[in-house]
N, C-alpha and C positions, 0 to 999 in steps of 0.2 A: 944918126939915128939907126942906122943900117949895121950897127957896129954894136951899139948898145942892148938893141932889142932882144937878142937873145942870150947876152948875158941876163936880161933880167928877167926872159922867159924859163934858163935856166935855175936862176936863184929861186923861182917861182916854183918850178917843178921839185925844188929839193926841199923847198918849206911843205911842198904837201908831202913829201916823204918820208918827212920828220913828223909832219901831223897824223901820217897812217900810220906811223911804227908805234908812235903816243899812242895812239890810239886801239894797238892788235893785245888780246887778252894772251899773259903768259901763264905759266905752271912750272912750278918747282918741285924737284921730290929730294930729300936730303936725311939721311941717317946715320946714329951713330952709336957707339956703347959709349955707357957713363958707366961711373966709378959706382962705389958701393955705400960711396954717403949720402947723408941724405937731401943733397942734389945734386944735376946735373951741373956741372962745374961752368965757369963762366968761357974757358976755352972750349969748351967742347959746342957749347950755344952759340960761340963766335963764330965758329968755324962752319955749323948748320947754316946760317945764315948770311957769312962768306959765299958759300954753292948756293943757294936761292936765288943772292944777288946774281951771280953771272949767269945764272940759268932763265932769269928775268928780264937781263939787256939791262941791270940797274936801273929797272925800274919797282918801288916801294911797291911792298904785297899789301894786297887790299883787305885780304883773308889769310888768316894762318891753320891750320888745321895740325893738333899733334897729338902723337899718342906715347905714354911715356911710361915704359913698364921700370918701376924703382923695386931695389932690392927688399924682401920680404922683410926683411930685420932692420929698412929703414923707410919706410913708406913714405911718397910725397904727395901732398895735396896736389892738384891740378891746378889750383889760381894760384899756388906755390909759381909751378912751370911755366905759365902765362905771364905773368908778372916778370919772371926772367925774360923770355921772350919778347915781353915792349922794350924794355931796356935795352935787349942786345940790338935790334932794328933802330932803337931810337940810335944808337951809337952809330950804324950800321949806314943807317938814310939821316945826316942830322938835319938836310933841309926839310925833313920832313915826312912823318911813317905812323899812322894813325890806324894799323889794320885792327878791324874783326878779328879778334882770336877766340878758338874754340876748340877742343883737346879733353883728354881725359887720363888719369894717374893712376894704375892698380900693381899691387903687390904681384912681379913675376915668379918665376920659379915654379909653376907646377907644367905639366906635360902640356904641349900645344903653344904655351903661351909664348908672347916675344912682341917681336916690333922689324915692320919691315916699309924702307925706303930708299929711295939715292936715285940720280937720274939714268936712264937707259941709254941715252948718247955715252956713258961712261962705263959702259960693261954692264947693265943692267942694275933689277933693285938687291939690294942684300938684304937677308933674314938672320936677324937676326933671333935665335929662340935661346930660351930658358934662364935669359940674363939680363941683367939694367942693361934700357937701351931706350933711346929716343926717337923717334920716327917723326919727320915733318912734312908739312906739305904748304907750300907757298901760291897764291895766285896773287895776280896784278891783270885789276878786272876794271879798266878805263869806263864812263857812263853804266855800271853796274851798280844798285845799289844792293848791301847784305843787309837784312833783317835779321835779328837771330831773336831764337823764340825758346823757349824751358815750359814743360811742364811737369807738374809730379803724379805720382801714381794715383791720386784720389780725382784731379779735375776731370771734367767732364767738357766736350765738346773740344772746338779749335783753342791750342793755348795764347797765352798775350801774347802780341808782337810788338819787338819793343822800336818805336820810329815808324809805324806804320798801321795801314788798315787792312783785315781782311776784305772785309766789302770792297775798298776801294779798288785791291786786287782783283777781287773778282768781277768787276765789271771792265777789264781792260781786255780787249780784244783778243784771240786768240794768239795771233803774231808777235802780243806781248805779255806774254800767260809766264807769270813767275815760276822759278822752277825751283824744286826743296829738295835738301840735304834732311834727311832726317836718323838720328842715330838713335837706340834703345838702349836701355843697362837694365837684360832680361834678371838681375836680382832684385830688383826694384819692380819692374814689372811685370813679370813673369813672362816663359819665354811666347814669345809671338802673340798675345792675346792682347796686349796693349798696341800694339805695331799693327796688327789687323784692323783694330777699332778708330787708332787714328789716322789710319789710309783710308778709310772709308771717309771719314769727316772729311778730309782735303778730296778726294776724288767729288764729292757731292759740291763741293765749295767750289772749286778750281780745277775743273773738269778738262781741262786743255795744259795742265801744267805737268812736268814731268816730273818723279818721285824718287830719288838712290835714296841710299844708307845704305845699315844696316843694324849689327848688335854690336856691343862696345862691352867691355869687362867691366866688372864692379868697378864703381868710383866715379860715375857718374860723368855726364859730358858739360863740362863749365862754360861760360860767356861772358867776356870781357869786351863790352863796347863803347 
């Protein structure tokens, strides 16, 4: 007994080691230029997703986040990009990769504009400007769940949430106050007057939750869930 015991106080201590690493939320940052057709090619998406994975511990992202400036003379929808994206995950993770994706497509090429990511342990992020170029962002987000929500320029109040309540939200304690991503496409709503009115709605609703984004290019930010 004397002998056994801490072999299997050992084995013990390594199944919870395995259950807190299961269980620690990662992040991924991965960027690249794409060609000039009109889409990102299926090595280029392999390869984004190749770096997520090891940047994760191989573990599946739970949410995908991309931004994907395509050549002016060949524009790509966003659930064009998305759609590539489950595919290349589904390949990627085949026991299984079910993420939240959320991203947005516009014509680059004028001053400013581009796409910028890659991980910092590897020399920092690259910036890419004034060229196709893809920007990703990976999390693997253990007991988290993602809601994602759309609204357009005409609605008024909190938009639909799709899988969930806001009331329900909002009556959950502080300590477990959901927290929002929230992105604009100031062509669509003009710049900052829709971003103002809908931070007021969520600060009145969800007074303990905390609020990022920001503004996103024409083309609007799509959801695939």
């Amino acid at each position: 007994r004397a002998t056994t015991r801490p072999g299997r106080l050992a084995h013990r201590g390594d199944q919870c080691r395995r259950l807190s690493a299961a269980a620690t939320m990662r992040f991924g940052s991965a960027a690249a230029s794409t060609d000039d057709g009109a889409d990102p090619s299926d090595d280029v998406l392999s390869e984004l997703v190749e770096q997520l994975h090891g940047q994760l511990d191989g573990q599946p992202p739970d949410m995908l986040l991309f931004f994907n400036a395509s050549s002016p003379s060949a524009p790509v929808h966003g659930r064009d990009v998305a759609q590539q994206l489950r595919k290349a995950c589904a390949a990627r993770w085949p026991e299984g990769c079910d993420p939240v994706v959320l991203g947005t497509s516009w014509g680059c090429g004028a001053p400013g504009t581009g796409a910028i990511g890659g991980a910092p342990a590897s020399g920092g992020c690259e910036e890419l400007q004034e060229s196709a170029a893809l920007s990703l962002l990976g999390a693997s987000l253990p007991r988290v769940r993602v809601l994602p929500f759309h609204a357009e320029p005409e609605h008024d109040g909190l938009p639909t949430l799709r899988g969930g309540s806001w009331a329900d939200l909002a009556l959950l304690p502080e300590a477990e106050a959901p927290h929002i991503i929230l992105f604009t496409d100031p062509s669509q709503f003009g710049l900052g007057r829709y971003s103002d009115t809908i931070l007021r709605y969520f600060d009145n609703a969800l007074p303990f939750s905390t609020k990022v984004g920001g503004l996103v290019p024409g083309g609007g930010l799509i959801s695939l869930d």
